[in-house]
LUMLUM-12909 format. One record per residue (C-alpha): residue number from 1; residue in one letter; z, y, x. Coordinates in steps of 0.25 Angstrom, whole numbers. Layout:
REM LUMLUM-12909
<site num="NUM" residuo="A" pz="Z" py="Y" px="X"/>
...
***
This chain:
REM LUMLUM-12909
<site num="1" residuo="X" pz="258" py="-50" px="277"/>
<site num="2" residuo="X" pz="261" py="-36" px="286"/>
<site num="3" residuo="X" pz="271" py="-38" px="295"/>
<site num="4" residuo="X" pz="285" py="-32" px="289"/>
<site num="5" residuo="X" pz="292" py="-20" px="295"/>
<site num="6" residuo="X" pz="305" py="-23" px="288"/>
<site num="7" residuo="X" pz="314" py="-34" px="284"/>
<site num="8" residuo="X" pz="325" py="-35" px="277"/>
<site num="9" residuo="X" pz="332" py="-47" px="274"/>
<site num="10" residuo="X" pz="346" py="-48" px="266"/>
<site num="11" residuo="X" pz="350" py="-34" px="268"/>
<site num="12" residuo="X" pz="364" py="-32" px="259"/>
<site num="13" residuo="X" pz="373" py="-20" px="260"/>
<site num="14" residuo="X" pz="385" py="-18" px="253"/>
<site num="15" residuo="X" pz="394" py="-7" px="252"/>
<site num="16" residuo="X" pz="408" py="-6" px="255"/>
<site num="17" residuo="X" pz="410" py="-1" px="241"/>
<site num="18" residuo="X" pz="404" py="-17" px="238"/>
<site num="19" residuo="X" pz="391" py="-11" px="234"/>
<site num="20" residuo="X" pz="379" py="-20" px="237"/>
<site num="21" residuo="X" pz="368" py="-11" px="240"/>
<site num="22" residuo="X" pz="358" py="-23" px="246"/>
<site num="23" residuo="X" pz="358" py="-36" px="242"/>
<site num="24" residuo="X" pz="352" py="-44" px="253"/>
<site num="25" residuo="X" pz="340" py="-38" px="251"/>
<site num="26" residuo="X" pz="326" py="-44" px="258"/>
<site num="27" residuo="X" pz="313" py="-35" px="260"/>
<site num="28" residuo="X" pz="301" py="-36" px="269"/>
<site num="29" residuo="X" pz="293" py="-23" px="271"/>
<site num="30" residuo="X" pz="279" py="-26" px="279"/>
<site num="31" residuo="X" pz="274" py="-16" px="287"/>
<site num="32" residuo="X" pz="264" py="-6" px="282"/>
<site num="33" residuo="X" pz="269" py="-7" px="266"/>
<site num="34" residuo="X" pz="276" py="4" px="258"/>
<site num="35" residuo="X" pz="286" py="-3" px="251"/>
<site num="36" residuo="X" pz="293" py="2" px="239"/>
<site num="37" residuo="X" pz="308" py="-1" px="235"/>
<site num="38" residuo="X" pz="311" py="0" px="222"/>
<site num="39" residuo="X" pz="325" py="2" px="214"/>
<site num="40" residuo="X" pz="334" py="9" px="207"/>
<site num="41" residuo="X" pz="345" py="18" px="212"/>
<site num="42" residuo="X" pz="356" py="11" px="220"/>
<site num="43" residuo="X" pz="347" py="-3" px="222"/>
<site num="44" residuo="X" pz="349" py="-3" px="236"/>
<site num="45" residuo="X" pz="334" py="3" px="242"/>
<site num="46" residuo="X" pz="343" py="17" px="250"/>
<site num="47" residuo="X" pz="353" py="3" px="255"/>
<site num="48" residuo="X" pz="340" py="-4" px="258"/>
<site num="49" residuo="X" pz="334" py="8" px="266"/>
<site num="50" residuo="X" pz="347" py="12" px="273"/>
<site num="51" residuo="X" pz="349" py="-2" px="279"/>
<site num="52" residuo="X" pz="335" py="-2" px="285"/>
<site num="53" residuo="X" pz="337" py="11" px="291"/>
<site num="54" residuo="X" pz="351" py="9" px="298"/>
<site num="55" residuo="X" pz="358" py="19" px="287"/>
<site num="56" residuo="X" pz="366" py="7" px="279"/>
<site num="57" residuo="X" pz="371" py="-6" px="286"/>
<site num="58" residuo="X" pz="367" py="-17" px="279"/>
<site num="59" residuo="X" pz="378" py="-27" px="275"/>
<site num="60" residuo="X" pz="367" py="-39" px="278"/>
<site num="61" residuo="X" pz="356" py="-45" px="279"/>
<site num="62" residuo="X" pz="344" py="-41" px="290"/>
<site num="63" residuo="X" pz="334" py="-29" px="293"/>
<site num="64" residuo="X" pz="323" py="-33" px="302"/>
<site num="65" residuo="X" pz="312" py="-20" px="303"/>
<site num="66" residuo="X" pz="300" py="-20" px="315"/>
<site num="67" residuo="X" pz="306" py="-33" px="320"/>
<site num="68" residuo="X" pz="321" py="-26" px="324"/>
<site num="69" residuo="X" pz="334" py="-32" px="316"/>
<site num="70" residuo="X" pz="341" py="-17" px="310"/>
<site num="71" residuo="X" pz="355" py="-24" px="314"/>
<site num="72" residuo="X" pz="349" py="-25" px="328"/>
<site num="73" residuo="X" pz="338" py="-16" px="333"/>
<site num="74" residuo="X" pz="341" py="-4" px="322"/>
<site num="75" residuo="X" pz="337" py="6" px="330"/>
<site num="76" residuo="X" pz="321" py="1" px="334"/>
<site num="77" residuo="X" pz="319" py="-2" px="320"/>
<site num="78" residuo="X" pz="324" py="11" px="315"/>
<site num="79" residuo="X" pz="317" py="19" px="324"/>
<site num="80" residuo="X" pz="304" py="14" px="315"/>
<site num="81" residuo="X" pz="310" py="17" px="302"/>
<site num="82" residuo="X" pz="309" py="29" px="293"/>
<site num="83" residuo="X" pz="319" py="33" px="284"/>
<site num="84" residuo="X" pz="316" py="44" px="271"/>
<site num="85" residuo="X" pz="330" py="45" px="265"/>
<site num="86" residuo="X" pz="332" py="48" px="251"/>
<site num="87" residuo="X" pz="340" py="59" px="253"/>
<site num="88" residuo="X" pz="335" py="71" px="260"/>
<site num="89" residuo="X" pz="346" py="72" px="271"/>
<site num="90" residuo="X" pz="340" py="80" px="283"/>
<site num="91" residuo="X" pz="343" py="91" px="290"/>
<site num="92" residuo="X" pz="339" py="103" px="280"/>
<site num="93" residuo="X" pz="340" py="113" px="291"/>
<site num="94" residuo="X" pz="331" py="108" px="300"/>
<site num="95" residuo="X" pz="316" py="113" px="301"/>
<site num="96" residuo="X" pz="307" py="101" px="297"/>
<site num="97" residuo="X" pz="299" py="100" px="310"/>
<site num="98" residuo="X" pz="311" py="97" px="317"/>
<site num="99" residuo="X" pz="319" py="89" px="307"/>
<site num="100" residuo="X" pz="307" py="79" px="308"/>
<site num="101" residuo="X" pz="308" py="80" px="323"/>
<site num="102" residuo="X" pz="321" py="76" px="324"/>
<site num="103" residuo="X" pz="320" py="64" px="317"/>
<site num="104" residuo="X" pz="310" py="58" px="326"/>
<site num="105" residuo="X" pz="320" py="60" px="336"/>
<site num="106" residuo="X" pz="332" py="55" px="330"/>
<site num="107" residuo="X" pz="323" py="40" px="333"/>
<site num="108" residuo="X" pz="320" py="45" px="348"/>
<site num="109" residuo="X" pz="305" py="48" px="348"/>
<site num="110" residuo="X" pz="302" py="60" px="355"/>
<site num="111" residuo="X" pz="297" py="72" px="349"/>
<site num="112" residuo="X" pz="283" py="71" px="343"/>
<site num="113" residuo="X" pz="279" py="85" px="338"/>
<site num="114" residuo="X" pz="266" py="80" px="334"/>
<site num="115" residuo="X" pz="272" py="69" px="325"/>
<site num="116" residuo="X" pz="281" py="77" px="319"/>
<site num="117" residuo="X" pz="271" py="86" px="314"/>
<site num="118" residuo="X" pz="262" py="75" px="309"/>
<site num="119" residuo="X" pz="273" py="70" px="300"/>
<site num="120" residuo="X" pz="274" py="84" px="297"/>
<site num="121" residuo="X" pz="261" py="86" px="292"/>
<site num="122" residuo="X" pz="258" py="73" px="284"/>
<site num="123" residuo="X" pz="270" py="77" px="276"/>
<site num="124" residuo="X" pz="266" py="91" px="274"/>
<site num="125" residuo="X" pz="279" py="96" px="283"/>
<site num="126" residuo="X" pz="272" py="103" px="293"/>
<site num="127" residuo="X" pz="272" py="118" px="288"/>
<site num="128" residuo="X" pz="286" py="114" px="284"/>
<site num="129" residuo="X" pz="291" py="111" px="299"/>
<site num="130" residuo="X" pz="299" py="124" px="301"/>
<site num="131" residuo="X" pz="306" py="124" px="288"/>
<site num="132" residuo="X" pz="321" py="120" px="286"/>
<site num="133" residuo="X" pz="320" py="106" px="279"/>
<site num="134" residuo="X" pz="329" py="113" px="268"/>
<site num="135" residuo="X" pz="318" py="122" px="264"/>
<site num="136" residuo="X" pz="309" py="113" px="260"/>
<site num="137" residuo="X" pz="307" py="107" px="246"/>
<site num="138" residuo="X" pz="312" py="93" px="242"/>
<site num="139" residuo="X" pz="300" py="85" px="243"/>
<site num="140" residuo="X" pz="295" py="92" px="257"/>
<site num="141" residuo="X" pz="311" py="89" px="262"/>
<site num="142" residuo="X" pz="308" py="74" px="260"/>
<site num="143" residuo="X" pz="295" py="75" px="267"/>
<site num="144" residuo="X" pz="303" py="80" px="277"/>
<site num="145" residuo="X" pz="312" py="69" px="278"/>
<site num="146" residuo="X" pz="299" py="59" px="278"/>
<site num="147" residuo="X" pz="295" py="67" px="289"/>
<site num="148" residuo="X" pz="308" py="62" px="297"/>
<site num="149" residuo="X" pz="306" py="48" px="293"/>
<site num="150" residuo="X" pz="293" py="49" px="301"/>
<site num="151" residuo="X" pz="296" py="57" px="313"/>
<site num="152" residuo="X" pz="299" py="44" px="320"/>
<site num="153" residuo="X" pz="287" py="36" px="315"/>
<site num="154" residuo="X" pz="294" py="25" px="308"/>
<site num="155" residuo="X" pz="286" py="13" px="304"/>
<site num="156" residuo="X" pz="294" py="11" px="291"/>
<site num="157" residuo="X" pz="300" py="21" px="283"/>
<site num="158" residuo="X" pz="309" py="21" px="271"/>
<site num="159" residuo="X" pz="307" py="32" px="261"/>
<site num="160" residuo="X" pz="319" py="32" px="253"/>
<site num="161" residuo="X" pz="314" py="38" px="240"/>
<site num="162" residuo="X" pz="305" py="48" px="247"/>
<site num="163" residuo="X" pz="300" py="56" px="235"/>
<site num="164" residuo="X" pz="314" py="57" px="228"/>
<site num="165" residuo="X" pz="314" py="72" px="222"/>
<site num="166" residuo="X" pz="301" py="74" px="224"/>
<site num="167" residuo="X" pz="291" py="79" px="214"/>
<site num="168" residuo="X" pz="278" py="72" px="213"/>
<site num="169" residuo="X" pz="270" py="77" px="218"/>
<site num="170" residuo="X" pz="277" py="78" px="232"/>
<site num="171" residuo="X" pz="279" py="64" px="228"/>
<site num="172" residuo="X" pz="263" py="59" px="227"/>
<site num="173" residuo="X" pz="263" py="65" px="242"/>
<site num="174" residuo="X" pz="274" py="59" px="247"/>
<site num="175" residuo="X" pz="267" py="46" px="242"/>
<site num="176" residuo="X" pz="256" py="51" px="251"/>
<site num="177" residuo="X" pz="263" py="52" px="263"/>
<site num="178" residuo="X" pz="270" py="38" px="261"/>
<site num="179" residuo="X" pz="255" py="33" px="260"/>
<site num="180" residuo="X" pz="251" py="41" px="272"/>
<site num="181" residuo="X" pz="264" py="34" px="281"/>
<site num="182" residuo="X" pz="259" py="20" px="277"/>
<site num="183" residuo="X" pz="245" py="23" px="281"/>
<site num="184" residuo="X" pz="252" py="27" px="295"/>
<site num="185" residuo="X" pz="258" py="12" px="294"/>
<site num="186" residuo="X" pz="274" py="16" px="291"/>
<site num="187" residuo="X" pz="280" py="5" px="282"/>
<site num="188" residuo="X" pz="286" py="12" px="271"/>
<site num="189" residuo="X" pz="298" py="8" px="261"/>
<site num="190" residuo="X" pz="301" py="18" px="250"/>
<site num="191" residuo="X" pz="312" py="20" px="239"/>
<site num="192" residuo="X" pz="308" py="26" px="227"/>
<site num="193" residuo="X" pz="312" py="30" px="212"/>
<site num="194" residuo="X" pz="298" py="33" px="210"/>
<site num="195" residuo="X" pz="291" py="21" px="207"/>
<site num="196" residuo="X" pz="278" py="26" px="206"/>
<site num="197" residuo="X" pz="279" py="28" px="222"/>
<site num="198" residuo="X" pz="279" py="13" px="224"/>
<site num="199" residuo="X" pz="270" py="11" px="214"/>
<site num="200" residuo="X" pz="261" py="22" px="221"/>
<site num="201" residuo="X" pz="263" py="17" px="235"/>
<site num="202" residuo="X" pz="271" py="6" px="238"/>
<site num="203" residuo="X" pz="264" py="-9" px="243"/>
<site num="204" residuo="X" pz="275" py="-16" px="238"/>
<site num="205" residuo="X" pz="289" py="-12" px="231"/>
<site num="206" residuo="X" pz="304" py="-20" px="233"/>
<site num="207" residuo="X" pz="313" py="-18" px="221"/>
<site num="208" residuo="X" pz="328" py="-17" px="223"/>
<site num="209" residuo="X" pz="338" py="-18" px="212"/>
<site num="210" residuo="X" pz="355" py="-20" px="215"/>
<site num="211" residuo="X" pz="353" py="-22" px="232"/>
<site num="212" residuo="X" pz="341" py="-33" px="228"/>
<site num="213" residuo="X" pz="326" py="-31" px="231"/>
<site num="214" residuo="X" pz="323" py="-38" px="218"/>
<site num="215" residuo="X" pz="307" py="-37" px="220"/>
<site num="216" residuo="X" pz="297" py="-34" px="232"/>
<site num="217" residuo="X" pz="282" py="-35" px="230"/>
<site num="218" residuo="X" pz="268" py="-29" px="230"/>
<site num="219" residuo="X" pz="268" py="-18" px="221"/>
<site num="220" residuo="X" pz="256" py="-22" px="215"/>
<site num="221" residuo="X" pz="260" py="-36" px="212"/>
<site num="222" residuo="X" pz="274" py="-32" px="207"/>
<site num="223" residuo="X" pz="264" py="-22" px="196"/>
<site num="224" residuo="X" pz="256" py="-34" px="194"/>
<site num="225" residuo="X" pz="267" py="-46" px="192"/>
<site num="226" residuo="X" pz="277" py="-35" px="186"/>
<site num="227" residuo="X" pz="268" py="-26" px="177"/>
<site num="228" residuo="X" pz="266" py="-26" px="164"/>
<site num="229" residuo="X" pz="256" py="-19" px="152"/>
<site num="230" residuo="X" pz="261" py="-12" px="143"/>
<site num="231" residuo="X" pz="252" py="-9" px="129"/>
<site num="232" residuo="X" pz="255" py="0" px="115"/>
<site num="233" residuo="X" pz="244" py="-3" px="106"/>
<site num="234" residuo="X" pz="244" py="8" px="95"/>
<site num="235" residuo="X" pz="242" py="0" px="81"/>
<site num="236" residuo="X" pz="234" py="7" px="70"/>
<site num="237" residuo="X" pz="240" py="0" px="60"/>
<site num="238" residuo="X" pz="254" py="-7" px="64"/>
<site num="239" residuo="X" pz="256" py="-22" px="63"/>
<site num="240" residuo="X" pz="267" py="-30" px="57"/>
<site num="241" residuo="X" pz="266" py="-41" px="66"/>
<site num="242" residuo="X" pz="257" py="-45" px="79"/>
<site num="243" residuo="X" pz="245" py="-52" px="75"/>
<site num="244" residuo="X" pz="242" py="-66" px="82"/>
<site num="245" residuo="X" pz="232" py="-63" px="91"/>
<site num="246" residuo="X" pz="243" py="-53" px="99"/>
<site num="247" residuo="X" pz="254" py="-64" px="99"/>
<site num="248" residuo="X" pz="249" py="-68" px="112"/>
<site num="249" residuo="X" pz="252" py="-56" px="119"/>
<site num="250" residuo="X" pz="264" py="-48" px="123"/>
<site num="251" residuo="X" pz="263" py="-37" px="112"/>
<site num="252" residuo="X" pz="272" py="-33" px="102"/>
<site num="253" residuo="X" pz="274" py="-24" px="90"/>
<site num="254" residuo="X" pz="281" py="-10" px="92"/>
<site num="255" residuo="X" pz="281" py="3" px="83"/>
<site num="256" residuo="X" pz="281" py="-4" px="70"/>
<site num="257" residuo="X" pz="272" py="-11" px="72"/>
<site num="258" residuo="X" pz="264" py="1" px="76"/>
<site num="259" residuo="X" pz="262" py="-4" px="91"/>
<site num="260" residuo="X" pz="256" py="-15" px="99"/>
<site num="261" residuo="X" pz="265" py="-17" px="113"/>
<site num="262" residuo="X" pz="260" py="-25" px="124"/>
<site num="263" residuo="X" pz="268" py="-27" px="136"/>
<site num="264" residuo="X" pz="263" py="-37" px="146"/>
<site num="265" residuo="X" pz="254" py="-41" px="157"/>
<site num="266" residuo="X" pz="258" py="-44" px="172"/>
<site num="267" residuo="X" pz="250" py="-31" px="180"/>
<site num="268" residuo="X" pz="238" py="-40" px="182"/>
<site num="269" residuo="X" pz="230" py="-33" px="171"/>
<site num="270" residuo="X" pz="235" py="-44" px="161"/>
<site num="271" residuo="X" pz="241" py="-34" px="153"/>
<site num="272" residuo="X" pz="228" py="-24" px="152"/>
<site num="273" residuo="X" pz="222" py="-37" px="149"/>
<site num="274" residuo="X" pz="231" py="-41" px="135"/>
<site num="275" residuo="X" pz="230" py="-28" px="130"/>
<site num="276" residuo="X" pz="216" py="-29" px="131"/>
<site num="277" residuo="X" pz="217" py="-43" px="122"/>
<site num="278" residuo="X" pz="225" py="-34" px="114"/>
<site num="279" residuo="X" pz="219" py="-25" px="109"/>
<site num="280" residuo="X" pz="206" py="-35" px="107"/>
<site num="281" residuo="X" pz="216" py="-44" px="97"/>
<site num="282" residuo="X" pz="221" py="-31" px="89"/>
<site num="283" residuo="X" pz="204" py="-28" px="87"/>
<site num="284" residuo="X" pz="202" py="-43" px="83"/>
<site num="285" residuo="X" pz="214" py="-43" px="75"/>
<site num="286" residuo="X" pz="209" py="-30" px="67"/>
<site num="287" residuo="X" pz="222" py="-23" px="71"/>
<site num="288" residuo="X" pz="219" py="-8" px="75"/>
<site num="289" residuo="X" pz="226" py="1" px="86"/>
<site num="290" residuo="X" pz="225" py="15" px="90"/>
<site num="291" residuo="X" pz="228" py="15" px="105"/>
<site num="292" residuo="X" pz="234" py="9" px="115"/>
<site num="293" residuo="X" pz="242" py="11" px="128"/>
<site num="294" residuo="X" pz="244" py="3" px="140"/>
<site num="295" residuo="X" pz="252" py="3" px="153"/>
<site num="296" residuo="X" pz="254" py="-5" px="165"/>
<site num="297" residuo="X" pz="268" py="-6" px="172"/>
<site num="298" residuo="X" pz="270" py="2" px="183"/>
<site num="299" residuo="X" pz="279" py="-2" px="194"/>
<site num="300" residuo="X" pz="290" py="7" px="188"/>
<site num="301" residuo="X" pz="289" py="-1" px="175"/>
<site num="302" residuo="X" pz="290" py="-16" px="183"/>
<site num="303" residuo="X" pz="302" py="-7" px="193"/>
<site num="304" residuo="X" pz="310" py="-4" px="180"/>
<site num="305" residuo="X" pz="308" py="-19" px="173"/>
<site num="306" residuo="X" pz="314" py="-24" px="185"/>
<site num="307" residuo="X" pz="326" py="-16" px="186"/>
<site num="308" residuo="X" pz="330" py="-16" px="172"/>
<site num="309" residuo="X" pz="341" py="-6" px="168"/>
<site num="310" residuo="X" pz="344" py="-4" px="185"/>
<site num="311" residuo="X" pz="329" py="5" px="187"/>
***
């Protein structure tokens, strides 16, 4: 197993007001990954974020990231963090050439023009430098704020819904430039509402519901043990009544009788598989049908099952 960059063990916080934003929470993040936490809005992940990078005080529980305890050595461990907040709060005054210079000052490294372009330029910033970060449009502003997160070359940053507002195709390049950060070994954790981002790039996705990480794994097993087929079988003729040879399936009458629905399988291709026997028994049985559409889960689907009325 690859080393992990971040621990977090027990982490609770609550509120004055008695809100219990994280309840005793407990998450691994192994170096190199990009890991995707997942959950509806007020489920804890901005809390979660916040603890790690010093801006909430956790009521307990422990943070352990690169070796140093956050209650501790705060300071060394943040110095290798990155933050991409939600919200765009920067100084919209400022040129963006030296809003991004000032960051990497603000954690005591000295200036490194060179750098500074570089990040520039992988974010297509660079023929923007001069201009007032309030002039810019809204998906080029939080590039601008991904290119502050990086001016001190952290080893794990957080993007806390990085494409929020976004259109999509200024969203497919920011996916781009995620991948391209991972390739340069940064560790990344993201939020999103967009669940085709972590289905896109995520290795492995957390759900958190109410304060509780309620399920972490691989992406691709939660997809295989979690996913389902779904099938609509189009009937020439409808049916009164299942005939035997279906029984054995989990398929059942809809439309009047008009329709065949399947809705099974566990991501492994089983599913596929069925349907297939499926349609063999209808042929066997004489019974005729005039198309047929399937679908497999997407992580979306297996995201809303799990959270019920809360996604």
């Amino acid at each position: 197993m690859t080393d992990p960059i971040l621990q977090i063990s027990g982490l609770t916080k609550v509120y004055s007001s008695g809100l219990k934003a994280l309840d005793s929470v407990d998450l691994t993040i192994r170096r190199g990954e990009i890991f995707a936490l997942l959950g509806p809005n007020g489920a804890g992940k901005t809390t979660m974020i916040g603890a790690v990078c010093g801006l909430v005080r956790p009521s307990g529980g422990t943070i352990t990231a690169f070796g140093y305890d956050l209650a501790r050595d705060w300071r060394k461990a943040r110095a290798r963090i990155g933050l991409v907040p939600q919200e765009l709060a920067t100084d919209m005054f400022e040129p963006v050439e030296r809003a991004v210079a000032h960051s990497r000052g603000l954690f005591g490294l000295a200036p490194d023009p060179k750098r500074i372009e570089e990040i520039l330029r992988s974010l297509s910033l660079w023929d923007k430098r001069g201009e007032r970060i309030m002039a810019l449009s809204g998906g080029m502003k939080r590039r601008v704020l991904i290119a502050k997160a990086l001016a001190h070359e952290p080893d794990l940053l957080f993007l806390d819904e990085p494409t929020a507002g976004v259109d999509v195709e200024l969203r497919k390049g920011m996916w781009a430039i995620i991948d391209e950060m991972r390739a340069r070994g940064v560790t990344i954790i993201l939020t999103t509402h967009y669940i085709e981002e972590a289905e896109e790039m995520a290795d492995r996705v957390g759900i958190i519901r109410k304060g509780q990480i309620i399920m972490v794994d691989e992406k691709d097993a939660m997809m295989a043990r979690l996913g389902r087929t779904e099938a609509h079988i189009s009937l020439a003729e409808p049916l009164a009544a299942l005939p035997p040879a279906l029984t054995a399936y989990p398929v059942e009458l809809e439309e009047g009788g008009k329709s065949l629905c399947y809705r099974g399988g566990d991501g492994t291709g089983k599913g596929k598989a069925e349907v297939a026997a499926i349609t063999k028994a209808l042929i066997a049985a004489d019974i005729d049908y005039t198309g047929i559409d399937v679908r497999e889960s997407s992580l979306e689907d297996i995201f809303v099952s799990l959270l019920g009325e809360d996604a």
